[in-house]
C-alpha positions in Angstrom: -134.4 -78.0 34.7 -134.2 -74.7 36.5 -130.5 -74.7 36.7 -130.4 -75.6 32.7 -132.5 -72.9 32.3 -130.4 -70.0 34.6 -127.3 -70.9 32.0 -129.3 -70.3 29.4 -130.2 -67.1 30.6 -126.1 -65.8 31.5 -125.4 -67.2 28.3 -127.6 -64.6 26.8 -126.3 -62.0 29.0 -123.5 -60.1 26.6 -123.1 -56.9 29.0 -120.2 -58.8 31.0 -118.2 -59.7 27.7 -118.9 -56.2 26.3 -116.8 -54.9 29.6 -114.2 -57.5 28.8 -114.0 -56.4 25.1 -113.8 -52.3 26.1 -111.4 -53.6 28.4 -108.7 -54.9 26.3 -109.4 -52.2 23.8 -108.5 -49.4 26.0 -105.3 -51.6 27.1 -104.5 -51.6 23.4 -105.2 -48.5 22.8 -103.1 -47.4 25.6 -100.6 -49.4 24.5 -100.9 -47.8 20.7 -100.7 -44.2 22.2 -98.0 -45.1 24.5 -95.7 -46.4 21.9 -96.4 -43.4 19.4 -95.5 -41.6 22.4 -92.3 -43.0 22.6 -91.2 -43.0 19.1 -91.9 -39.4 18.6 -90.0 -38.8 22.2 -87.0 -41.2 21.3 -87.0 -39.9 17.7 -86.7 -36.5 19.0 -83.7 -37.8 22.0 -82.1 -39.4 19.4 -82.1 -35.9 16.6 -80.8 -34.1 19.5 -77.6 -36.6 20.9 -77.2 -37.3 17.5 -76.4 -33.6 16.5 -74.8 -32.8 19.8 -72.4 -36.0 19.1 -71.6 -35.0 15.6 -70.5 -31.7 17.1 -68.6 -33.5 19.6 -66.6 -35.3 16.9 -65.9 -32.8 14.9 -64.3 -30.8 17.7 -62.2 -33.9 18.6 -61.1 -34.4 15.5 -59.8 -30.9 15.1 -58.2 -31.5 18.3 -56.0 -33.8 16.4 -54.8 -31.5 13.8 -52.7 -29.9 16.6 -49.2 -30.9 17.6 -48.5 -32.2 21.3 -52.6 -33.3 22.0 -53.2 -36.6 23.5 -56.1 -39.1 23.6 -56.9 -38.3 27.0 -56.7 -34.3 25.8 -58.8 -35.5 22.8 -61.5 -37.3 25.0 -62.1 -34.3 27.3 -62.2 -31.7 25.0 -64.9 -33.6 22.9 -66.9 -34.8 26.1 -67.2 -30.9 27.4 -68.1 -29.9 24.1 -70.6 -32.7 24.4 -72.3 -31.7 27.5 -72.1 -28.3 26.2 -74.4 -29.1 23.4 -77.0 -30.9 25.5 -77.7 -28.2 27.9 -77.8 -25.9 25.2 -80.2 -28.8 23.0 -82.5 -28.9 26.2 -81.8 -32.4 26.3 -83.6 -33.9 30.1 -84.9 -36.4 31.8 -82.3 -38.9 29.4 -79.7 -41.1 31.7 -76.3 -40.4 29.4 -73.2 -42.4 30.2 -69.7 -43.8 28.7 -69.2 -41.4 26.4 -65.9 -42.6 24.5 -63.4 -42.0 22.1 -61.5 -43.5 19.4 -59.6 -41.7 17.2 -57.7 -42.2 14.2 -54.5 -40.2 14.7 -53.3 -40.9 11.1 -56.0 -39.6 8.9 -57.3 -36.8 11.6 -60.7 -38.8 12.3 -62.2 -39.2 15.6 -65.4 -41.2 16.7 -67.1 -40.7 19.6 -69.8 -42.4 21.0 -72.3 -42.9 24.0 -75.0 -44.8 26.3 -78.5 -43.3 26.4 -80.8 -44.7 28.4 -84.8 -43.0 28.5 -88.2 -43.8 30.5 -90.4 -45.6 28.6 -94.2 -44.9 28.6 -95.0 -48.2 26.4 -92.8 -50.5 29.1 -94.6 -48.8 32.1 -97.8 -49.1 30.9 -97.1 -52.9 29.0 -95.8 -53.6 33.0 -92.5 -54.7 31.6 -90.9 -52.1 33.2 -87.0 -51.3 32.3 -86.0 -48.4 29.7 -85.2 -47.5 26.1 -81.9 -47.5 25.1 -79.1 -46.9 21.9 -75.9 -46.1 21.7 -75.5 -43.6 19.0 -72.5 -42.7 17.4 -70.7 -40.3 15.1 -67.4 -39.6 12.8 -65.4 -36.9 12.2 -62.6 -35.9 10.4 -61.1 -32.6 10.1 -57.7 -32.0 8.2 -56.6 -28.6 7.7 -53.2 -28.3 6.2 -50.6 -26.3 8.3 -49.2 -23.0 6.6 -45.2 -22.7 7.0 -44.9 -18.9 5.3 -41.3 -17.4 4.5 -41.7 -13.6 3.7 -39.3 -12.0 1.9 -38.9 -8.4 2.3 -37.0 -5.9 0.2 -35.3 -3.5 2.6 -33.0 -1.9 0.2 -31.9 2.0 0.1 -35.0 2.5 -2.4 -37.3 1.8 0.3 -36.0 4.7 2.3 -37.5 8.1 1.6 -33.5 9.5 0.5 -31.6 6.1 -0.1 -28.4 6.1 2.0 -25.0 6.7 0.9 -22.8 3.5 1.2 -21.4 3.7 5.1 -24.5 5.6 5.8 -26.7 4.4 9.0 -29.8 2.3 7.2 -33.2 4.2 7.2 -35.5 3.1 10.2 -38.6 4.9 9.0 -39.9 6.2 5.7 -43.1 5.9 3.6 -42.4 2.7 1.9 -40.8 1.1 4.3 -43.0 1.8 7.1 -45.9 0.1 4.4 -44.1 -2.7 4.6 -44.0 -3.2 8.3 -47.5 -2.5 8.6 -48.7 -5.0 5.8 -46.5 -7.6 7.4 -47.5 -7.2 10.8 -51.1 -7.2 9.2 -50.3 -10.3 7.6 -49.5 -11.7 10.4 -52.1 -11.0 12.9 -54.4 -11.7 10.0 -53.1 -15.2 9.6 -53.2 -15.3 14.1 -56.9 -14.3 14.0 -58.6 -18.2 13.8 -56.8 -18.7 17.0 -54.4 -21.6 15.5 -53.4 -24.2 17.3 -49.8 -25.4 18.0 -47.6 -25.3 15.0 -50.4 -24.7 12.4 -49.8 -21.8 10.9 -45.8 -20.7 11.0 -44.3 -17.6 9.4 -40.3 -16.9 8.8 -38.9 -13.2 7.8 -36.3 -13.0 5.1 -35.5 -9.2 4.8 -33.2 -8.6 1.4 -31.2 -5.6 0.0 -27.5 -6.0 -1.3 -27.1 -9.2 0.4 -29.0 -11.4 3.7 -28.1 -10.9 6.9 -27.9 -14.5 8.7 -27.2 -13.6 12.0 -26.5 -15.8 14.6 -26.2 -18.2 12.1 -23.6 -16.8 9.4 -20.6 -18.7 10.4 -22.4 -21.9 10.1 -23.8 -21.7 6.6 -20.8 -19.8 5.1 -18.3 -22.2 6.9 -17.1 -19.2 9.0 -16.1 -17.1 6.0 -18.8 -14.1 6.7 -17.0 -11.4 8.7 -20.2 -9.4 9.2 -22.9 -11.8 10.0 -24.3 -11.1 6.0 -23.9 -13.9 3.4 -24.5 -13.8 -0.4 -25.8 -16.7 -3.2 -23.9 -20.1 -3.4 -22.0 -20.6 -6.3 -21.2 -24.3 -8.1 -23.9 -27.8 -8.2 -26.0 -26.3 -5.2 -26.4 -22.8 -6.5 -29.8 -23.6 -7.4 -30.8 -26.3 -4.7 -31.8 -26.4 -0.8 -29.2 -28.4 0.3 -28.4 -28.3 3.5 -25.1 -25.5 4.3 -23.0 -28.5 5.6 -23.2 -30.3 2.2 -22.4 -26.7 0.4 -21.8 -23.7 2.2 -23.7 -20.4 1.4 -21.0 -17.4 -0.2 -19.6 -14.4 1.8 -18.2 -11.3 0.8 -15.4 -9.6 2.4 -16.5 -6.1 3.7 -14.9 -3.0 1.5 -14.0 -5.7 -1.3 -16.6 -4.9 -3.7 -18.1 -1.3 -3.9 -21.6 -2.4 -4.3 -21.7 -5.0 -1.4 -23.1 -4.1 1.9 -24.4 -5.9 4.8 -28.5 -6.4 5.1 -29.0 -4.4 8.6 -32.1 -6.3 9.6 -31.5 -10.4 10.2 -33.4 -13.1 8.9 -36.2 -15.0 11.6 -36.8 -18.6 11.4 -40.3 -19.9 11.5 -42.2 -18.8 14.4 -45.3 -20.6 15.6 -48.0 -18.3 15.6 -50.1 -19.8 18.4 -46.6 -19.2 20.5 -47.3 -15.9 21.7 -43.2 -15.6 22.7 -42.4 -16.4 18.9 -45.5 -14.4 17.4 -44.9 -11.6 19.3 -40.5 -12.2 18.8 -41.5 -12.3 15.1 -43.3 -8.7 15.4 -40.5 -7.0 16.8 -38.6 -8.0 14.0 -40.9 -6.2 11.2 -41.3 -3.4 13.5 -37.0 -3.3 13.3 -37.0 -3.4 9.7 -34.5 -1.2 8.2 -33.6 -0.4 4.8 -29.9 0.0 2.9 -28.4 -1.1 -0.2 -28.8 -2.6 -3.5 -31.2 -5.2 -4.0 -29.7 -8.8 -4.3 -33.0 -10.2 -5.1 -32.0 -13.8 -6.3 -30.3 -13.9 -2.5 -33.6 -13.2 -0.8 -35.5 -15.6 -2.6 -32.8 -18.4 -1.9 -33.4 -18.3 1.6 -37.0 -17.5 1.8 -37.0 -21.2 0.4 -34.0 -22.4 2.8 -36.4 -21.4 6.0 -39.4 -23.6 4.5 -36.9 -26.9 3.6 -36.4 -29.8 6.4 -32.8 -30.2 4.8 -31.9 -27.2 6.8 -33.2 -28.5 10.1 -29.5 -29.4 10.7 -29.1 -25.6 11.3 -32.7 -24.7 12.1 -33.5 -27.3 14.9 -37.3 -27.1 15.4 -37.9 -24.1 13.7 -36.8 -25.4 10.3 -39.4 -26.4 7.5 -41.3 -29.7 8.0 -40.9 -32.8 6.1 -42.2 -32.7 2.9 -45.7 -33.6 2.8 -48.2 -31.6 0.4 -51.1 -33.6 1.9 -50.4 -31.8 5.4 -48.2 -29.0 5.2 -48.5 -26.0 2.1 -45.4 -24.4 1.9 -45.4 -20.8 1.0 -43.2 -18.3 -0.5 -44.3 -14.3 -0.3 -41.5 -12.3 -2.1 -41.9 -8.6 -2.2 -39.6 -5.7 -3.9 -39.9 -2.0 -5.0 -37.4 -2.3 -7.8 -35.2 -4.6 -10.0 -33.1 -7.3 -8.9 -29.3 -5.4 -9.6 -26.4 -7.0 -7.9 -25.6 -10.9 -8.1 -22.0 -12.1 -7.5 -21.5 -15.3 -8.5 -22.5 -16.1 -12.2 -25.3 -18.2 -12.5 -23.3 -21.1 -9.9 -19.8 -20.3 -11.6 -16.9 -19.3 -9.6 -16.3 -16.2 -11.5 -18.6 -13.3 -10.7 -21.1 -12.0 -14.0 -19.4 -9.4 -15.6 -22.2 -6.9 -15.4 -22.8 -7.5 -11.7 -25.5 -4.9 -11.3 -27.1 -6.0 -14.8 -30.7 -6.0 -13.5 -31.8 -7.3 -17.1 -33.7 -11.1 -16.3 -32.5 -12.5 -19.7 -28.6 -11.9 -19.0 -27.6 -15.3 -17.3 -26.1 -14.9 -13.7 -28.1 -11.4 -13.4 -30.0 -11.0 -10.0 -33.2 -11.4 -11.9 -32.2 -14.8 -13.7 -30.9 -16.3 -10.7 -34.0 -15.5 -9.1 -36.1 -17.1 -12.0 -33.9 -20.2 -12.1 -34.8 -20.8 -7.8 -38.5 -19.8 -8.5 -39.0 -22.6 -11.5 -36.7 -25.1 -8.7 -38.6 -23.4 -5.7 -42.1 -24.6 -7.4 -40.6 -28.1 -7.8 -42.6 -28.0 -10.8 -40.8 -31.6 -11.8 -41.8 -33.3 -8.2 -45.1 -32.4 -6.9 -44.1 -33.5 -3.5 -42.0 -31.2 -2.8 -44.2 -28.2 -4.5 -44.2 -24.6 -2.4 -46.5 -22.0 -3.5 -44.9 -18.3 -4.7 -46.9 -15.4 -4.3 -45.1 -12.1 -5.4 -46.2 -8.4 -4.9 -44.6 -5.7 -6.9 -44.8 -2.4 -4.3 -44.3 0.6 -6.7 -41.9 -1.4 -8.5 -40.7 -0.5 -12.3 -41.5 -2.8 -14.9 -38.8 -5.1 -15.4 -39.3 -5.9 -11.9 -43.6 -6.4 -13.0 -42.3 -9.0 -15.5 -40.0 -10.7 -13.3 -41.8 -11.6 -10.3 -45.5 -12.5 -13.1 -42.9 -14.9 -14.4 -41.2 -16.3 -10.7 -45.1 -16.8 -9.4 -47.5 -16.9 -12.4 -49.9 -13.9 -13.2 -52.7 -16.1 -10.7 -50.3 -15.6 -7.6 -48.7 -11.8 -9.1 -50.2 -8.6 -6.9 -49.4 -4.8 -8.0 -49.3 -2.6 -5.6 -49.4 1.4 -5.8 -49.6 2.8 -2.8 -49.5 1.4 0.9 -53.1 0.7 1.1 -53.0 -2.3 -2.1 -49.8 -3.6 -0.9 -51.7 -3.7 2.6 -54.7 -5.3 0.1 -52.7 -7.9 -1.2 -51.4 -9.1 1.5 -54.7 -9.6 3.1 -56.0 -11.1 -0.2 -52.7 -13.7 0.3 -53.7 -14.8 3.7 -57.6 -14.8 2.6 -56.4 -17.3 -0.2 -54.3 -19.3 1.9 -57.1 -19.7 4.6 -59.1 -21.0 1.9 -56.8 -23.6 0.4 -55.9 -24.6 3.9 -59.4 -25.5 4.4 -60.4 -27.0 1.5 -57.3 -29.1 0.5 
């Protein structure tokens, strides 16, 4: 009876089951405050990686915009830019491994990804022990088109301050011409500034006057018929086409034949690849050695500003010629400059038998300078085949106004600068680059 009765009284007791209660309460609690805990912390780790890998990405994938990089080149650029991210993020206490790679060479994406591993407060507490982990991951892609830019220079006599007399030594200095130099060297340091990479942005130099010096190259595209290194405009089917040379060789004068011929004194230059600082620097030089003499055989210049930007030529360019076409990944560019009308031309519109006004610089009269040169701009646009489109830019330096009307026709009033003095011709070709830049980015 007394024992019945000492239940009785425990049973009635609640203090113990009270303790017991409190007990798993705080355990709960704990358990509550420790998971908040480690969602807010993981939430946080995971913001942080997250932007860290995104960054990561994107710099791999612009990694593999650029000619000669290899996965392994990819990886390690991405994974430094990684770790460079998370120190500066403030990212610690985090266990980060396998970061990897995958990337998609054919449409310029990249996706990178990685192990985290983090303490958790909730599994230490729980006595489960172990960690939190994910594997986040991110993708990029980055295309920006490649620029191949043929500039093409008038270096005539009306560039020099007193215009030589034929047999004269070509002017080497003189207010217009030394405008030109600096706007093109401009141009080109301009387009050198966002530190391209390998074969992105590439620039060729076409100086013009009374004909185009070829150089090293003459004999080959004129079938060995230039005596002085200087060719002029093809004649028959290809007069208006970028074939290559071998399939229709480029015309030659011979020297003393024709009173208004001369040779170009300053030689054409084949794409150089800006992030080449042998080639950029080569390609310098070469504006800094412009020279000015002659009549201006517009229609000539224009010819082969295309010639430097077309693969068909690569049989005489090698490595420096034009890419294949491929408007999706290259934008081909034309810059054609002159202080004055287009005046010789010597073969009539692709006849065999020269125009009879040769120095007619009147647009309208067929086989003129000026309507040659309008004929190659409406082919040079490819306005029939989009694929094989290169955008003409033309600036007008002090230039009368036939010359205005011509080159608003060749490139369209959009892409047509007027320039008065050297600091717009300086202007536009900044505003040409600036406009490029954009396209290339947002193409």
């Amino acid at each position: 009876m007394r024992m019945m009765l000492s239940y009785g009284r425990f049973a009635g007791n609640e203090r113990g089951a009270i303790a017991v209660i409190f007990a798993v309460s705080l355990m709960v609690v704990s358990l509550v405050v420790a998971l908040s805990i480690d969602t807010a912390r993981a939430y946080d780790v995971r913001t942080r990686i997250q932007a860290a890998l995104d960054a990561a990405a994107l710099a791999g994938a612009k990694l593999l915009d650029k000619e000669g990089a290899t996965e392994a080149d990819v990886k390690a650029h991405a994974e430094s830019f990684f770790r460079e991210q998370l120190m500066r993020l403030a990212i610690s206490d985090v266990h980060i491994e396998n970061f990897d790679v995958d990337p998609d060479w054919s449409t310029s994406t990249l996706t990178a990804r990685v192990d985290v591993a983090m303490g958790s407060m909730f599994k230490d507490v729980s006595g489960t022990g172990g960690l939190m982990e994910f594997s986040p991951q991110s993708t990029a892609t980055y295309h920006a088109l490649k620029i191949e830019l043929s500039l093409v220079a008038d270096v005539t006599g009306s560039m020099c301050d007193t215009p030589p007399a034929v047999g004269d030594p070509p002017c080497t200095s003189a207010a217009k011409l030394d405008a030109l130099k600096a706007a093109a060297r401009d141009m080109v340091t301009a387009l050198s500034s966002s530190n391209p990479g390998a074969g992105a942005v590439r620039v060729g130099l076409v100086p013009y006057s009374a004909s185009v010096n070829a150089g090293a190259f003459a004999a080959a595209v004129s079938a060995g018929a230039s005596a002085d290194g200087c060719v002029v405009e093809r004649s028959g089917a290809d007069a208006f086409t970028n074939d290559s040379p071998y399939a229709q060789p480029v015309g030659a004068v011979v020297p003393g034949s024709l009173p208004f011929y001369s040779c170009a004194p300053s030689p054409i230059r084949p794409l150089a690849d800006l992030a080449s600082a042998g080639e950029r620097d080569a390609l310098l030089s070469a504006i800094d050695g412009l020279a000015g003499s002659g009549g201006t055989a517009g229609h000539i210049g224009t010819a082969w500003g295309w010639y430097l930007l077309s693969p068909e030529w690569s049989g005489l360019f090698g490595s420096r010629a034009g890419r294949g076409w491929d408007p999706a990944k290259v934008m081909k560019v034309v810059v054609l400059m002159t202080d004055g009308d287009f005046n010789i031309s010597y073969a009539n519109g692709g006849e065999t038998n020269p125009w009879p006004d040769p120095l007619s610089s009147d647009a309208s009269h067929p086989g003129s300078s000026g309507h040659q040169a309008l004929q190659l701009c409406e082919e040079i646009k490819s306005l029939g085949d989009a694929s094989k489109s290169v955008r003409i830019y033309t600036v007008a330096f002090q230039a009368p106004a036939g010359a205005e009307a011509m080159l608003k026709q060749c490139s369209g009033e959009e892409n047509y600068y007027d320039a008065a003095n050297a600091s717009q011709l300086n202007a536009a070709f900044r505003d040409i680059v600036r406009r490029l830049n954009t396209l290339r980015m947002t193409s």
